[in-house]
C-alpha positions as CSV (number, residue, x, y, z in Angstrom):
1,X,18.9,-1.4,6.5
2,X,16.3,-3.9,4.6
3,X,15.8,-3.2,1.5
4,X,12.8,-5.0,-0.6
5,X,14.1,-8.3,-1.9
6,X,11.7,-10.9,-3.8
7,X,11.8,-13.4,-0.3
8,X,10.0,-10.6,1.1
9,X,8.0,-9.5,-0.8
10,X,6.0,-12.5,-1.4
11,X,3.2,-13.1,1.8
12,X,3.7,-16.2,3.2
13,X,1.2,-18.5,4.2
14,X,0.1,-17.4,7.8
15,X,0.7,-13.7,6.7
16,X,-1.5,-11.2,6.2
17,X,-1.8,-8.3,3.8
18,X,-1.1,-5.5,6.3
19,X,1.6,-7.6,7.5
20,X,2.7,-6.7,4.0
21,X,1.8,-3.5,3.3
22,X,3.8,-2.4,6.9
23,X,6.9,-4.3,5.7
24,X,6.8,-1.8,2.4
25,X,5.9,1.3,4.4
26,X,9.2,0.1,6.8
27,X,11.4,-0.1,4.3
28,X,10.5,2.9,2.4
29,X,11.0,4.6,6.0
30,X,14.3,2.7,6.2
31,X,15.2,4.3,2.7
32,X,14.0,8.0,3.5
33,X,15.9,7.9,6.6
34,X,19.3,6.8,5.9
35,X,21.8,9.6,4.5
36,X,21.2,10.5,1.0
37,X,24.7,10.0,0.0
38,X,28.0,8.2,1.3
39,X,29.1,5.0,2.6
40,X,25.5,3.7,4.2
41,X,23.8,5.5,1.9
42,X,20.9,3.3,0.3
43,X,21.4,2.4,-3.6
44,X,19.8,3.2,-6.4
45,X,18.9,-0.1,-6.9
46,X,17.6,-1.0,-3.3
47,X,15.5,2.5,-3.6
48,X,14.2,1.6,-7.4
49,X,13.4,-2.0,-5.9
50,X,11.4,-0.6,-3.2
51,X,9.9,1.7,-5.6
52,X,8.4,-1.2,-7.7
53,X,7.2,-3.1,-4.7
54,X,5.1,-0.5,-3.4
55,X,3.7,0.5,-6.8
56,X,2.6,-2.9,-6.6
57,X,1.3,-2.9,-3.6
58,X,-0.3,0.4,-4.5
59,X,-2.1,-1.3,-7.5
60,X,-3.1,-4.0,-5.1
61,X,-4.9,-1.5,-2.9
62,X,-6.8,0.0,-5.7
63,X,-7.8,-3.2,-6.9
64,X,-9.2,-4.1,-3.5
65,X,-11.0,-0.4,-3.2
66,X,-12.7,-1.6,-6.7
67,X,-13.9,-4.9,-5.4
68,X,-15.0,-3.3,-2.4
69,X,-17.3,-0.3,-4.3
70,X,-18.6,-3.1,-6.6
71,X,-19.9,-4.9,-3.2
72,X,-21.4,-2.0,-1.9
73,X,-23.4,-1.2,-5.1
74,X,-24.2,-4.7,-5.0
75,X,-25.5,-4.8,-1.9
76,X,-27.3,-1.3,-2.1
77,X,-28.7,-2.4,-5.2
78,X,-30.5,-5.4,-3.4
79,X,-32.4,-3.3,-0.6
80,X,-35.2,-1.6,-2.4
81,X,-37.6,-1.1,0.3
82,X,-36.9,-4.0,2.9
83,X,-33.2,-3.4,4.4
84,X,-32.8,-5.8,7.0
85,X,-30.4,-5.6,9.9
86,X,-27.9,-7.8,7.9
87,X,-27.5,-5.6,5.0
88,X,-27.4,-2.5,7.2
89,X,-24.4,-4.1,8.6
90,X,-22.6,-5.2,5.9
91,X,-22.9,-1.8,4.6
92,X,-21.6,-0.2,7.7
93,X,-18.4,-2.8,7.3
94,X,-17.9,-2.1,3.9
95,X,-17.7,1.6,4.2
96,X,-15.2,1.1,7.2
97,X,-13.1,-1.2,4.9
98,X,-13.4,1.2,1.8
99,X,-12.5,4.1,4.2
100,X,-9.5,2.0,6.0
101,X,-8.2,1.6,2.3
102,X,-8.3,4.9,1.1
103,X,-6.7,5.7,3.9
104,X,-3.5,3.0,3.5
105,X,-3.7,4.0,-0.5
106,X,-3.1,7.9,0.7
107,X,-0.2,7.0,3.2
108,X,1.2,4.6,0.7
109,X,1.1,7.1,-2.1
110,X,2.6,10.2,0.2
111,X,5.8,7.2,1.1
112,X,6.3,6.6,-2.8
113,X,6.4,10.6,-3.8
114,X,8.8,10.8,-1.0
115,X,11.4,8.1,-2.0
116,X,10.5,8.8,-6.1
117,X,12.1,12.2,-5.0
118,X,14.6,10.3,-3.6
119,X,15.7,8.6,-6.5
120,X,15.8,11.1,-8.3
121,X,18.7,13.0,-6.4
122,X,20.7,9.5,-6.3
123,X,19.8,9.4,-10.0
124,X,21.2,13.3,-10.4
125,X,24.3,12.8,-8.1
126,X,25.5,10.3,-9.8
């Protein structure tokens, strides 16, 4: 089972964010699937580890939403009456990127109540 450890969590050169973001979801997976208690049974720590990485990469996705709802008032603020085909576009793009990341936000969020709960029964078991 991986667990989140510092060497991957950091995105390395030629990585992308996704690239990230999927490691995070996988291992929170990796977590919610193995056997809540016993021998292979994930520990507190690794859960509590993975926790804190997607929480960060939670707060990176909301970060990212902000920059991209500042661009589109930015944008829309510049059109007044003559929107050219550029600005349509760019519009169009930035509502599919704001939409892609609420999307990854919800997911992410629904993964992290999951494996909070999680830690919680290790937390109460032990």
């Amino acid at each position: 089972m991986r667990a989140a450890t510092p060497e991957r969590i950091l995105v390395r050169s030629g990585h992308k964010q996704s690239s990230l973001a999927q490691m995070i979801h996988d291992d929170i997976r990796s977590l919610l699937e193995a056997p809540p208690s016993g021998e292979s049974a994930p520990s507190l720590a690794a859960i509590e580890d993975t926790l804190t990485a997607g929480y960060a990469k939670a707060l990176a996705l909301e970060a990212d939403r902000w920059r991209i709802e500042r661009r589109i008032a930015s944008v829309a603020a510049r059109l007044g009456e003559d929107v050219t085909d550029d600005d349509a576009a760019e519009l169009a793009r930035l509502g599919q990127t704001l939409s892609s990341a609420d999307g990854d936000l919800v997911r992410l969020r629904s993964l992290l109540v999951a494996l909070r709960t999680r830690a919680n029964e290790v937390r109460a078991a032990a």
